[in-house]
PDB file as gemmi writes it, atoms N, CA and C in Angstrom:
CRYST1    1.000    1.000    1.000  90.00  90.00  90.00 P 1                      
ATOM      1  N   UNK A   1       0.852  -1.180   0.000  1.00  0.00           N  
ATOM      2  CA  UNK A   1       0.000   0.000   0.000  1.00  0.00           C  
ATOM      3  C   UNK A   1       0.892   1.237   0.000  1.00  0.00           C  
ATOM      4  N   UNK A   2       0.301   2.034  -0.738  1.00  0.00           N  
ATOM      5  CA  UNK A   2       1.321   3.304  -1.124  1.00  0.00           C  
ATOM      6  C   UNK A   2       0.868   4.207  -0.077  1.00  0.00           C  
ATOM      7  N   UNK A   3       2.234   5.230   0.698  1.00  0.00           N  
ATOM      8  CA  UNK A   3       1.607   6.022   1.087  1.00  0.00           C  
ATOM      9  C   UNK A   3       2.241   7.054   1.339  1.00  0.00           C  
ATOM     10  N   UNK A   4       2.205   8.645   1.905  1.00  0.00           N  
ATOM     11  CA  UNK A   4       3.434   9.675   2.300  1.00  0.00           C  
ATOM     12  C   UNK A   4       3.393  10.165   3.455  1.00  0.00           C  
ATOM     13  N   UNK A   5       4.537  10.429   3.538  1.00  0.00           N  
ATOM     14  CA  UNK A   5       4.765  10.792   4.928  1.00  0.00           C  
ATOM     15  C   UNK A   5       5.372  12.604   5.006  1.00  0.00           C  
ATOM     16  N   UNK A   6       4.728  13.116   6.242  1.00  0.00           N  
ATOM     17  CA  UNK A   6       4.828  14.240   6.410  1.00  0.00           C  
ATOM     18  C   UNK A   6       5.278  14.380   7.744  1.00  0.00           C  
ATOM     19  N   UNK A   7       6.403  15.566   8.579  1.00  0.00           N  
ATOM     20  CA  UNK A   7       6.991  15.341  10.038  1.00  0.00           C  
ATOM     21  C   UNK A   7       6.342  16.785  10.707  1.00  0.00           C  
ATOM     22  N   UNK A   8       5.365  16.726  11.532  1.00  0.00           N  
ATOM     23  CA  UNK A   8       5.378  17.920  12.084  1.00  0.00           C  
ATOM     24  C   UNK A   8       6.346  17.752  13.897  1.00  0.00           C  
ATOM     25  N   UNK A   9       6.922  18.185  13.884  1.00  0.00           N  
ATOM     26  CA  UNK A   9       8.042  17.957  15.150  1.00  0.00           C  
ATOM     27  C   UNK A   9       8.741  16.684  14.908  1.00  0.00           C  
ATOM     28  N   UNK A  10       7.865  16.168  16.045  1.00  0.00           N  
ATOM     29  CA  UNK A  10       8.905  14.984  16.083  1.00  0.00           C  
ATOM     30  C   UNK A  10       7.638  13.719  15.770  1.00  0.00           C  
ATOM     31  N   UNK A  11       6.705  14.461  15.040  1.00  0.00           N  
ATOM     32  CA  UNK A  11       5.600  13.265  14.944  1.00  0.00           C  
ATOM     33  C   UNK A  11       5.140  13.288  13.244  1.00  0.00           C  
ATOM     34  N   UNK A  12       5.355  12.207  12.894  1.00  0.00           N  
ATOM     35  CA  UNK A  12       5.391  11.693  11.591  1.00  0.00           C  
ATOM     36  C   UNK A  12       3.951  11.186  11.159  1.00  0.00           C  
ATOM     37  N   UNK A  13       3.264  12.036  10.398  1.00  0.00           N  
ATOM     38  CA  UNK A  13       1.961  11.645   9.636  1.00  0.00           C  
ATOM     39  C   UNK A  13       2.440  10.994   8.507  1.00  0.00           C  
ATOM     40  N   UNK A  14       1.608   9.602   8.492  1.00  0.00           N  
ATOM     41  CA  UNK A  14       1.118   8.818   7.333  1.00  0.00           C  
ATOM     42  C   UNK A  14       0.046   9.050   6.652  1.00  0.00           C  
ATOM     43  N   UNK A  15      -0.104   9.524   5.304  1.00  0.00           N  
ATOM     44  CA  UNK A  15      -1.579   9.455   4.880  1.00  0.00           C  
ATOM     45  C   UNK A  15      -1.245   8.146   3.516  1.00  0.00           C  
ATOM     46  N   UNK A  16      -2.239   7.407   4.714  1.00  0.00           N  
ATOM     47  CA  UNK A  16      -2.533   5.790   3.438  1.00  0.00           C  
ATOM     48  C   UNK A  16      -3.365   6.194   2.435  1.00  0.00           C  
ATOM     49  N   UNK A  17      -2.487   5.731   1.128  1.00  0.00           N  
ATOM     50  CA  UNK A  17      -3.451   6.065  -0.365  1.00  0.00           C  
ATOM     51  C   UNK A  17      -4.175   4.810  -1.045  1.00  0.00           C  
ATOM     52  N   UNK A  18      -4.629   3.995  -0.003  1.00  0.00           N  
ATOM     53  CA  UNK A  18      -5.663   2.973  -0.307  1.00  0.00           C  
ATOM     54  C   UNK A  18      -6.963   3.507   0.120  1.00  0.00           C  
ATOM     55  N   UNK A  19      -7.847   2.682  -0.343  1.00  0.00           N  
ATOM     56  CA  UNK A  19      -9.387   2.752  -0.026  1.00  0.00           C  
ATOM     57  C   UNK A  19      -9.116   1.505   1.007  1.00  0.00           C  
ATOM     58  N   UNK A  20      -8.949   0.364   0.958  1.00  0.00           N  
ATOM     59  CA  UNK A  20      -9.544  -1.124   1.684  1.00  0.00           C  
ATOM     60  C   UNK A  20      -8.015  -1.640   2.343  1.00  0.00           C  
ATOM     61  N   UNK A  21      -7.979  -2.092   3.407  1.00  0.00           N  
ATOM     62  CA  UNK A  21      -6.899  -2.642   4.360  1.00  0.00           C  
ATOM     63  C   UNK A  21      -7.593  -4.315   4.609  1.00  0.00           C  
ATOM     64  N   UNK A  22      -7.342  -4.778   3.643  1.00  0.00           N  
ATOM     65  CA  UNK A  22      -7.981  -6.896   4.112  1.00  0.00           C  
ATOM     66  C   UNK A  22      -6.964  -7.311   3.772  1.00  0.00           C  
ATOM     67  N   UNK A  23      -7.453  -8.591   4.172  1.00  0.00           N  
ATOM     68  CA  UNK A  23      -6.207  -9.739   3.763  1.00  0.00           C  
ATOM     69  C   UNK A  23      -5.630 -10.196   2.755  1.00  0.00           C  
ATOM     70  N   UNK A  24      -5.828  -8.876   1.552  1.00  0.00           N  
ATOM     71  CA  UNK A  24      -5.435  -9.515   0.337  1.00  0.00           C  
ATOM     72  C   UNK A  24      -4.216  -7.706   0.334  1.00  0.00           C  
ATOM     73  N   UNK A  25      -3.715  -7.334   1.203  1.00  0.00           N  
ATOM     74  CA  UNK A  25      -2.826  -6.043   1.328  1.00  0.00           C  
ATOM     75  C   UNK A  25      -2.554  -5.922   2.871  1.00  0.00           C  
ATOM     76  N   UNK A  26      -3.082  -6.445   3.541  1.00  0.00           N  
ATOM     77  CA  UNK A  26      -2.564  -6.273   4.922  1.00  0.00           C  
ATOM     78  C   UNK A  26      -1.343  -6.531   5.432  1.00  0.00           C  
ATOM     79  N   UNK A  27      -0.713  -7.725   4.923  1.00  0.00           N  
ATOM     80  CA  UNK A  27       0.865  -8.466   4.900  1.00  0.00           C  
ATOM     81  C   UNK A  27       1.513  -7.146   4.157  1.00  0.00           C  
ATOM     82  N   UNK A  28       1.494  -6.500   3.441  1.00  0.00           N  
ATOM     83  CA  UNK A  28       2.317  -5.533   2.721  1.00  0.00           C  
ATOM     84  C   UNK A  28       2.046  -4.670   3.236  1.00  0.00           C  
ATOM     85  N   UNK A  29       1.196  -4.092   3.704  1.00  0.00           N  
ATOM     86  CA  UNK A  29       1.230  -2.690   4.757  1.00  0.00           C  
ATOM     87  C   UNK A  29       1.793  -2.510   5.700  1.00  0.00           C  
ATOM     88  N   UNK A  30       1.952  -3.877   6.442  1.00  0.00           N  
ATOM     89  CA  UNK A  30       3.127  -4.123   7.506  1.00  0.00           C  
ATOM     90  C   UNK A  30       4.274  -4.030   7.172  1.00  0.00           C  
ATOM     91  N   UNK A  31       4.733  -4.684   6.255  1.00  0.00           N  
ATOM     92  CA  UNK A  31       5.951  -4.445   5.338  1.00  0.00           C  
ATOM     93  C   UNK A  31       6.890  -3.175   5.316  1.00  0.00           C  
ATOM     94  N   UNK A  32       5.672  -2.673   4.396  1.00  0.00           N  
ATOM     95  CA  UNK A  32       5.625  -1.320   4.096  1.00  0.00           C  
ATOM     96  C   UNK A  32       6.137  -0.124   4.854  1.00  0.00           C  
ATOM     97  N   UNK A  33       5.205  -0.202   6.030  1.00  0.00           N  
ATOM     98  CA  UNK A  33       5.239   1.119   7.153  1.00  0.00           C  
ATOM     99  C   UNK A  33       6.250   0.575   8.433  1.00  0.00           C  
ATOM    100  N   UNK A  34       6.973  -0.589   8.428  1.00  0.00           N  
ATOM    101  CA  UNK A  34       7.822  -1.222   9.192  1.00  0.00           C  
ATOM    102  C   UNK A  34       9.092  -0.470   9.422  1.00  0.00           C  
ATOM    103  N   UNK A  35       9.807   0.294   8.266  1.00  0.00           N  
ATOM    104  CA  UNK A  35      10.804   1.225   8.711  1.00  0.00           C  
ATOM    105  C   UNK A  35      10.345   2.243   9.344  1.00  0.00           C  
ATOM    106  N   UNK A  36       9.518   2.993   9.143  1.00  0.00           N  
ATOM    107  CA  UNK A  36       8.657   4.205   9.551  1.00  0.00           C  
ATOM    108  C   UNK A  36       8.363   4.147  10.920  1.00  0.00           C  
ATOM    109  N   UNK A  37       7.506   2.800  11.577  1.00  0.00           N  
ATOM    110  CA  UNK A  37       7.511   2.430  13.085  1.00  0.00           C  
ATOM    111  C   UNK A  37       8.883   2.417  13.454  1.00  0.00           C  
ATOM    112  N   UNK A  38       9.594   1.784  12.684  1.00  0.00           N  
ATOM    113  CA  UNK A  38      11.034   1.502  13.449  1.00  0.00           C  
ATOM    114  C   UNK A  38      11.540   3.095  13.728  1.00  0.00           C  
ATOM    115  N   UNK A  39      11.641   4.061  13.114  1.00  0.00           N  
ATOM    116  CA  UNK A  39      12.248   5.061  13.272  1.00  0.00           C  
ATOM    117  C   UNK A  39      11.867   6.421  13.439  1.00  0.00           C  
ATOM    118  N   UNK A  40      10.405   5.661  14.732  1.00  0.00           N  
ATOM    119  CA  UNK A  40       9.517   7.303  14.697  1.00  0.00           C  
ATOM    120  C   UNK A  40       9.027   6.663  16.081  1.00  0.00           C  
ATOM    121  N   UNK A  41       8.241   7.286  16.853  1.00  0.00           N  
ATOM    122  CA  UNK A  41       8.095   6.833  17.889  1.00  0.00           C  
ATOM    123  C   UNK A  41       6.379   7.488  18.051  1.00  0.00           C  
ATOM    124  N   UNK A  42       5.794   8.600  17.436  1.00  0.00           N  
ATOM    125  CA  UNK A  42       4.976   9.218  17.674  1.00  0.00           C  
ATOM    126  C   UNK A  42       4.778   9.138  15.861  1.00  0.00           C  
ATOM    127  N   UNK A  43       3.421   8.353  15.868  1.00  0.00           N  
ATOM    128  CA  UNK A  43       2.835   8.113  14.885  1.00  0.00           C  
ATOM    129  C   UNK A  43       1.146   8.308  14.572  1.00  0.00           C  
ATOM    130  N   UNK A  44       0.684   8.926  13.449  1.00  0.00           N  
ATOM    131  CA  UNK A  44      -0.250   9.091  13.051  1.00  0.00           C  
ATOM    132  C   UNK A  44      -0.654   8.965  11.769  1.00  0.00           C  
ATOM    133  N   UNK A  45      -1.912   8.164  11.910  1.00  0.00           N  
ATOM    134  CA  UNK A  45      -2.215   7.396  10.274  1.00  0.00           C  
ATOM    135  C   UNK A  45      -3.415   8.194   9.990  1.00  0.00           C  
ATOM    136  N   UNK A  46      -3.455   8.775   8.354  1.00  0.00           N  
ATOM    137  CA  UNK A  46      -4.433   9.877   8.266  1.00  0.00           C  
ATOM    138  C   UNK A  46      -5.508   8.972   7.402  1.00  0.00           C  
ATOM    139  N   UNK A  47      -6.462   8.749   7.716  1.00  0.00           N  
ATOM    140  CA  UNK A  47      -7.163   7.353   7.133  1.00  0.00           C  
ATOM    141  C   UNK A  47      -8.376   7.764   6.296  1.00  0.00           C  
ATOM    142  N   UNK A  48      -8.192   9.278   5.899  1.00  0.00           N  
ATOM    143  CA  UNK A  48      -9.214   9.737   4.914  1.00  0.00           C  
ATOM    144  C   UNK A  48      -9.661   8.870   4.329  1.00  0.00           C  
ATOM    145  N   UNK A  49      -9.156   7.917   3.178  1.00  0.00           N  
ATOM    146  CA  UNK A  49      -9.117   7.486   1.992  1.00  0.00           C  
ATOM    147  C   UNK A  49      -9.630   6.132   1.985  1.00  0.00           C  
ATOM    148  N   UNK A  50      -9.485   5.564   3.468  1.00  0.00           N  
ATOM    149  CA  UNK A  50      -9.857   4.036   3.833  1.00  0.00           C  
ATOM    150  C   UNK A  50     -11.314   3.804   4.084  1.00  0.00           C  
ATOM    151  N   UNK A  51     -11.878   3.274   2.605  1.00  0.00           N  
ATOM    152  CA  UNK A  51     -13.428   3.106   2.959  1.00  0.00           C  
ATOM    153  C   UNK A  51     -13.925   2.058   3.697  1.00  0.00           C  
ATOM    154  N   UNK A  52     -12.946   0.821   3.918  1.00  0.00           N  
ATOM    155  CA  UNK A  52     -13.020  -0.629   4.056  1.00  0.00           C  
ATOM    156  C   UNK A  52     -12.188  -0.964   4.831  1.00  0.00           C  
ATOM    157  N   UNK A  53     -12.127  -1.693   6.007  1.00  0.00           N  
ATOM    158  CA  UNK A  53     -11.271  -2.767   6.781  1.00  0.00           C  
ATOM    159  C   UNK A  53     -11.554  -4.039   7.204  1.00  0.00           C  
ATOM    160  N   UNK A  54     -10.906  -5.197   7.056  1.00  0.00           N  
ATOM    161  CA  UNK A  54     -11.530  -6.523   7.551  1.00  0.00           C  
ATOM    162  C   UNK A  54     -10.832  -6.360   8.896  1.00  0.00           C  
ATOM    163  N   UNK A  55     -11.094  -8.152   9.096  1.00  0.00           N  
ATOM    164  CA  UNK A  55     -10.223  -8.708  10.540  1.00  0.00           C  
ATOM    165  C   UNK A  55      -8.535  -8.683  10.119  1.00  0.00           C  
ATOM    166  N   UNK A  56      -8.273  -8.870   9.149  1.00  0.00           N  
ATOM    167  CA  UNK A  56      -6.473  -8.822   8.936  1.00  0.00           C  
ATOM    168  C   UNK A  56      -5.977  -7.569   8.860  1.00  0.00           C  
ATOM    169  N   UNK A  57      -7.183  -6.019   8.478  1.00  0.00           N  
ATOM    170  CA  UNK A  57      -6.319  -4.784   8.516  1.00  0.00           C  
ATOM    171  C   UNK A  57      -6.660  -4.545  10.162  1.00  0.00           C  
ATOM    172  N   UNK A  58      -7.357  -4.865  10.276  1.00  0.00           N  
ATOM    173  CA  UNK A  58      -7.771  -4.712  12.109  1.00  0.00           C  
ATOM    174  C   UNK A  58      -6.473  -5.191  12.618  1.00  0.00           C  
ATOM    175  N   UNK A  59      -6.175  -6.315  12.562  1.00  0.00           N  
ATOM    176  CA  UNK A  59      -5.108  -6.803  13.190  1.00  0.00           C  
ATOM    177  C   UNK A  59      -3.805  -6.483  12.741  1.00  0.00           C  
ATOM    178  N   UNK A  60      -3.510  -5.660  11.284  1.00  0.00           N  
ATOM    179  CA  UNK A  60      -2.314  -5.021  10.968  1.00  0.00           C  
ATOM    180  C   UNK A  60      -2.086  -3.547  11.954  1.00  0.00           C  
ATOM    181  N   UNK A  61      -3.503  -3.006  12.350  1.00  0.00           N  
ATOM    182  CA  UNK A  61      -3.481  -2.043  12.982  1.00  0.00           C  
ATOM    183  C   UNK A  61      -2.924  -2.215  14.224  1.00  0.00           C  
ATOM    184  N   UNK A  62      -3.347  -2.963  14.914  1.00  0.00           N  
ATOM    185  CA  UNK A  62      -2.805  -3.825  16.363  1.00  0.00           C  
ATOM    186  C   UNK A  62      -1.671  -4.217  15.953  1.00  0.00           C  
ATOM    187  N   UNK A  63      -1.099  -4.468  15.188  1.00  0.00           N  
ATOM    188  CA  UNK A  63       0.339  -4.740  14.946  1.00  0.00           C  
ATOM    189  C   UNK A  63       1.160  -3.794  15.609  1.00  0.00           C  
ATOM    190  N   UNK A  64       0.708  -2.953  14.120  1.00  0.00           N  
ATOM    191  CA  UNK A  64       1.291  -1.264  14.352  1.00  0.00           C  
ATOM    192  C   UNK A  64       1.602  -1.011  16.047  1.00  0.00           C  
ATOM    193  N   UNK A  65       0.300  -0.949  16.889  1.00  0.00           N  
ATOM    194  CA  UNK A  65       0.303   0.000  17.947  1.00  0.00           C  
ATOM    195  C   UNK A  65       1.216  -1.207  19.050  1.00  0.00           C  
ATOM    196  N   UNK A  66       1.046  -2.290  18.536  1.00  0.00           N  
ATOM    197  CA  UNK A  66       2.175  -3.187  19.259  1.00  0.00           C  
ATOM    198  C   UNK A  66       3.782  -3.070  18.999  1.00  0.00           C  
ATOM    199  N   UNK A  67       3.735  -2.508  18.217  1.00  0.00           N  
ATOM    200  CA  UNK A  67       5.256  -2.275  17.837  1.00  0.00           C  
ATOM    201  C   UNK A  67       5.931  -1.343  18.156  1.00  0.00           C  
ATOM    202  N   UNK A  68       5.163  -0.240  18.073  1.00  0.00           N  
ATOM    203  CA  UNK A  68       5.311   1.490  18.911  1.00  0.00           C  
ATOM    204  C   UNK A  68       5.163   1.243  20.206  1.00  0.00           C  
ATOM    205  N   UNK A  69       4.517   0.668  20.975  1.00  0.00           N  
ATOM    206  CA  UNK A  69       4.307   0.484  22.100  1.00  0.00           C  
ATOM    207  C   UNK A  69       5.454   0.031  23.300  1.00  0.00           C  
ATOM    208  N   UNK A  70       6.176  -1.217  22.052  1.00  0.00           N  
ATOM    209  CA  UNK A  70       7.424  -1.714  22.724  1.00  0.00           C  
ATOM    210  C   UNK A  70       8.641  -0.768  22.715  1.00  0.00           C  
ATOM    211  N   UNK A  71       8.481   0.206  21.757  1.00  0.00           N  
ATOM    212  CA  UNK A  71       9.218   0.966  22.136  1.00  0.00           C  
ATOM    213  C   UNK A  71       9.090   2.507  22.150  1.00  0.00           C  
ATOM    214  N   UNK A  72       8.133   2.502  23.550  1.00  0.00           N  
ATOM    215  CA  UNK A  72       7.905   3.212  24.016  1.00  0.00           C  
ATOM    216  C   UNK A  72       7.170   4.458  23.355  1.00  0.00           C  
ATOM    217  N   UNK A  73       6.285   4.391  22.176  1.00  0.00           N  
ATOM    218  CA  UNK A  73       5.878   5.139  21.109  1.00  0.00           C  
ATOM    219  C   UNK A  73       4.799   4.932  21.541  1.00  0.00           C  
ATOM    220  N   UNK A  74       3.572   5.691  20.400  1.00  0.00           N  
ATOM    221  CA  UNK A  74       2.020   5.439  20.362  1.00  0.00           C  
ATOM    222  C   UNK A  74       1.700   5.629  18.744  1.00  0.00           C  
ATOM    223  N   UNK A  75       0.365   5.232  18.479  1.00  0.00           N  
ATOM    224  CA  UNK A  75      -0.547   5.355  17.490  1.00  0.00           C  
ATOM    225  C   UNK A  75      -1.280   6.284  17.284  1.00  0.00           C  
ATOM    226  N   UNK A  76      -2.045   6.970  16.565  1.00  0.00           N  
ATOM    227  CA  UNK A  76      -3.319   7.549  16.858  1.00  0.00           C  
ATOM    228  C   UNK A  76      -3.668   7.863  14.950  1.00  0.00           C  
ATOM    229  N   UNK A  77      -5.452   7.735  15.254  1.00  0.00           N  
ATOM    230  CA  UNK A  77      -5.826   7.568  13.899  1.00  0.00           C  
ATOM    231  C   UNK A  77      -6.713   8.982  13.970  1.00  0.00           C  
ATOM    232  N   UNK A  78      -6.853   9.232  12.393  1.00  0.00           N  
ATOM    233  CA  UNK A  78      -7.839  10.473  12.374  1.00  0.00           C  
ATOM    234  C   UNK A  78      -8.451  10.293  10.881  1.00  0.00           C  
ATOM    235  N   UNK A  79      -9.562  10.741  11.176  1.00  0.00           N  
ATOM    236  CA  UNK A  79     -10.165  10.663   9.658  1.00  0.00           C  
ATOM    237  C   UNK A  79     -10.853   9.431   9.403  1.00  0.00           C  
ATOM    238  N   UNK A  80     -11.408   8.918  10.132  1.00  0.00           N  
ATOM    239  CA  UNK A  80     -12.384   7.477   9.580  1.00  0.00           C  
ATOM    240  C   UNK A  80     -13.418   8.294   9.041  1.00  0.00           C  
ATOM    241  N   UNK A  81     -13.922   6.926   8.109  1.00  0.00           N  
ATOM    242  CA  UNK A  81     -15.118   6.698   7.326  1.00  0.00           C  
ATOM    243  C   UNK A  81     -16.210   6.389   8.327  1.00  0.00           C  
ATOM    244  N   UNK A  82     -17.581   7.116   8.061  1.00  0.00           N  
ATOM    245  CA  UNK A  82     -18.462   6.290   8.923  1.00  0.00           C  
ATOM    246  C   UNK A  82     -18.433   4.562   9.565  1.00  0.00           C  
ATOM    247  N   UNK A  83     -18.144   4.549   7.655  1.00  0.00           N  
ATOM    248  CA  UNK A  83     -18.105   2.938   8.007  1.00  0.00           C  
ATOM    249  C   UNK A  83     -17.369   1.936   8.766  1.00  0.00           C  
ATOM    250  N   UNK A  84     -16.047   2.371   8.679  1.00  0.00           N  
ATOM    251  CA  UNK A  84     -14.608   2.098   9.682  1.00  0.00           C  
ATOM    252  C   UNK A  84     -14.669   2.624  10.665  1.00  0.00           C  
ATOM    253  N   UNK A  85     -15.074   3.625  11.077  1.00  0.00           N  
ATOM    254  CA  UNK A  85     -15.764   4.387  12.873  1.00  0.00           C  
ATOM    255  C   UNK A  85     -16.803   3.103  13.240  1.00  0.00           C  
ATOM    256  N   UNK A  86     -17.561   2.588  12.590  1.00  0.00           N  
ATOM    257  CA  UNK A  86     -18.621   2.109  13.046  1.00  0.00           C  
ATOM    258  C   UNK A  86     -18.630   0.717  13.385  1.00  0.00           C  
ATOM    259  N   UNK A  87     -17.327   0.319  12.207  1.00  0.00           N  
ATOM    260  CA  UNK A  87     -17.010  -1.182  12.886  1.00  0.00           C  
ATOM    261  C   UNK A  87     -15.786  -0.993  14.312  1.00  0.00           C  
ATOM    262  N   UNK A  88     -15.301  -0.261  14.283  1.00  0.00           N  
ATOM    263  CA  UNK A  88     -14.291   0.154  15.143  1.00  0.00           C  
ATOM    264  C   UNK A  88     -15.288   0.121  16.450  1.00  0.00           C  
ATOM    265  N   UNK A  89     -16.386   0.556  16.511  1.00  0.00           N  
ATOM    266  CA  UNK A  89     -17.378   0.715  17.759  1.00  0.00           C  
ATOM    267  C   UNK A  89     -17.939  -0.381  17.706  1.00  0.00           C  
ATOM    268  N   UNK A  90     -18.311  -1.493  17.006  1.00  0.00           N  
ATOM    269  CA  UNK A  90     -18.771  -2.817  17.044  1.00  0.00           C  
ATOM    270  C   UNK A  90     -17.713  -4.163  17.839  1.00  0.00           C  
ATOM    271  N   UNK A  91     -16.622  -3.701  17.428  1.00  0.00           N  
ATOM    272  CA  UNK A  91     -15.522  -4.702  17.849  1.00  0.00           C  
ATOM    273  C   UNK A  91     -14.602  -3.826  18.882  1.00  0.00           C  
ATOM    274  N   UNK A  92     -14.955  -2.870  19.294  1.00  0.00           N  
ATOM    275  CA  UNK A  92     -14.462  -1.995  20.299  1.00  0.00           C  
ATOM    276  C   UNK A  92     -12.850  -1.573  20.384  1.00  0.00           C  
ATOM    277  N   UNK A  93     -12.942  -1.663  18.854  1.00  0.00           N  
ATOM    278  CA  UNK A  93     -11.301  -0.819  18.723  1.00  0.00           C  
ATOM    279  C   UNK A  93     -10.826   0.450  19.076  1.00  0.00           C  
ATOM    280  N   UNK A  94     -12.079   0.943  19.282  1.00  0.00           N  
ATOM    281  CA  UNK A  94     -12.240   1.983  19.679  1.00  0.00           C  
ATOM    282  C   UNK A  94     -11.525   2.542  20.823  1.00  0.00           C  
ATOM    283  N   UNK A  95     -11.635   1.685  21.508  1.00  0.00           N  
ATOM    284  CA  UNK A  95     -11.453   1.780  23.005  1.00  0.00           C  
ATOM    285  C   UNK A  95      -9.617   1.268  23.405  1.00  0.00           C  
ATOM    286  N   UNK A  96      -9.246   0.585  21.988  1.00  0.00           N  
ATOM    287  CA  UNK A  96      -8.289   0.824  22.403  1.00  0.00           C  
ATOM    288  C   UNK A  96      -6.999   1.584  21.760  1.00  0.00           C  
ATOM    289  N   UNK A  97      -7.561   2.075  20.576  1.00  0.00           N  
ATOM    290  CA  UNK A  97      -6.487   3.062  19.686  1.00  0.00           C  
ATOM    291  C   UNK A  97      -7.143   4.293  19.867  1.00  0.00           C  
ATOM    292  N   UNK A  98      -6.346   5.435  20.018  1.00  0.00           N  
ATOM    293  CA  UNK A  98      -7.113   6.834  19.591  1.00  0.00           C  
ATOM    294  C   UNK A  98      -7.000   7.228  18.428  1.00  0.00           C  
ATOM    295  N   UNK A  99      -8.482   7.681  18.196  1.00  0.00           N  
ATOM    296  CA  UNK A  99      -9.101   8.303  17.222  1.00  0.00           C  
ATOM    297  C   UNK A  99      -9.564   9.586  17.233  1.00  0.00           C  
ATOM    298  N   UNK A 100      -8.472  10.530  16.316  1.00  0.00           N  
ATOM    299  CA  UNK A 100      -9.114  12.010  16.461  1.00  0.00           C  
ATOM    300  C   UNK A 100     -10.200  11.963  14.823  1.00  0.00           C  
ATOM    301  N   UNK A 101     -10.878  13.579  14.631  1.00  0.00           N  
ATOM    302  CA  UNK A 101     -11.690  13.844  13.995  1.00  0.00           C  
ATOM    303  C   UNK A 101     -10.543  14.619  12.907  1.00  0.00           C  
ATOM    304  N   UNK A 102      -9.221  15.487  13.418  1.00  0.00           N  
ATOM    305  CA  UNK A 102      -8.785  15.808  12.227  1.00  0.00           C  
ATOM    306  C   UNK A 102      -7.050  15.679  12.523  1.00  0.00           C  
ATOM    307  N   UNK A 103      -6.244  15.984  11.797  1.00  0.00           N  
ATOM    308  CA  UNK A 103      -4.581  15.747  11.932  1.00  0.00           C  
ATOM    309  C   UNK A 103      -3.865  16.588  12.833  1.00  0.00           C  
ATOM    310  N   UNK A 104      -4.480  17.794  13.248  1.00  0.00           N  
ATOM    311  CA  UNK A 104      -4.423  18.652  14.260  1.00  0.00           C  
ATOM    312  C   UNK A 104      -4.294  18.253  15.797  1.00  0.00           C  
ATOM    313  N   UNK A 105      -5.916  17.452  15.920  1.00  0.00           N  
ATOM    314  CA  UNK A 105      -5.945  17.018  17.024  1.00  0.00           C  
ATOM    315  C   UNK A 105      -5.305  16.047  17.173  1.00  0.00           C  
ATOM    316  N   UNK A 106      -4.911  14.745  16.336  1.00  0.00           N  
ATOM    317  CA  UNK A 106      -4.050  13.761  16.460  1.00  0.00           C  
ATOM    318  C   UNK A 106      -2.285  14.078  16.795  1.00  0.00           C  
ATOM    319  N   UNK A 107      -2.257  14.933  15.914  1.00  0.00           N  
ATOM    320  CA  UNK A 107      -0.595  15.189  16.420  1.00  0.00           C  
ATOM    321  C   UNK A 107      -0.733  16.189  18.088  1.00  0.00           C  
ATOM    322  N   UNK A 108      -1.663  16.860  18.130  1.00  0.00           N  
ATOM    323  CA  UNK A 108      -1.883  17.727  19.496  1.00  0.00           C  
ATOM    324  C   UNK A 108      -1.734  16.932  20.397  1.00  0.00           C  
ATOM    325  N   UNK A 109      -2.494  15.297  20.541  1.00  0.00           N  
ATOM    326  CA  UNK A 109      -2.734  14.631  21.506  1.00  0.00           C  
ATOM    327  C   UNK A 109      -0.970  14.290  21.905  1.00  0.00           C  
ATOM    328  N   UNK A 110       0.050  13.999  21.212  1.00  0.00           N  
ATOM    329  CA  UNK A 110       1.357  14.125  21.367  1.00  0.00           C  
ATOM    330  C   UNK A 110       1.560  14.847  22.187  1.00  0.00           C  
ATOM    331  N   UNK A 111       0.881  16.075  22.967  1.00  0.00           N  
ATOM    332  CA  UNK A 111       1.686  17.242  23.579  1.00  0.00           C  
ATOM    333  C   UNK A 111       1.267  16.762  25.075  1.00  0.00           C  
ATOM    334  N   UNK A 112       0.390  16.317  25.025  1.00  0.00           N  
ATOM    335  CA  UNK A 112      -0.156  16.077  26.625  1.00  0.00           C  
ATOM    336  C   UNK A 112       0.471  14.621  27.442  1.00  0.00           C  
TER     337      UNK A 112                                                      
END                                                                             
């Protein structure tokens, strides 16, 4: 999955240029954004563009925040689709990644 990266401080926005994160691109997104975790610690995925997620981008996501986590980093998402907000509140992902409304508030949450 293609995507770019932008640094405001010391916190590195991703904006993913897919629509759908399943199991037929999820193995390569990990791939993919694997140097980027490795060498950022304060991360944010701008998920405008993502109309679709299964159980394997769910769990690439949990990857992600497992990997930042170990070292000593975080996640945070902004910009869902109704539809990806809504499964996110069904399977209560919610509750455990943060989710801002725009890239502002996601990199802000960094300051506190």
């Amino acid at each position: 999955m293609d995507f770019s990266t932008e640094k405001h401080g010391d916190v590195v926005v991703l904006s993913l240029q897919g629509d759908v994160l399943d199991a037929d691109n999820s193995q390569e997104f990990k791939k993919d954004i694997a140097s980027v975790l490795e060498s950022n610690k304060k991360v944010v995925f701008d998920m405008r563009t993502m109309r679709f997620i299964d159980s394997s981008g769910c769990g690439a996501l949990l990857s992600c925040v497992r990997k930042l986590k170990n070292s000593e980093g975080d996640l945070k998402l902004f910009g869902l689709s109704e539809q990806v907000r809504s499964l996110f509140q069904i399977i209560r992902l919610d509750q455990i990644l943060d989710i801002f409304d725009t890239k502002e508030e996601a990199v802000k949450a960094f300051e506190s």
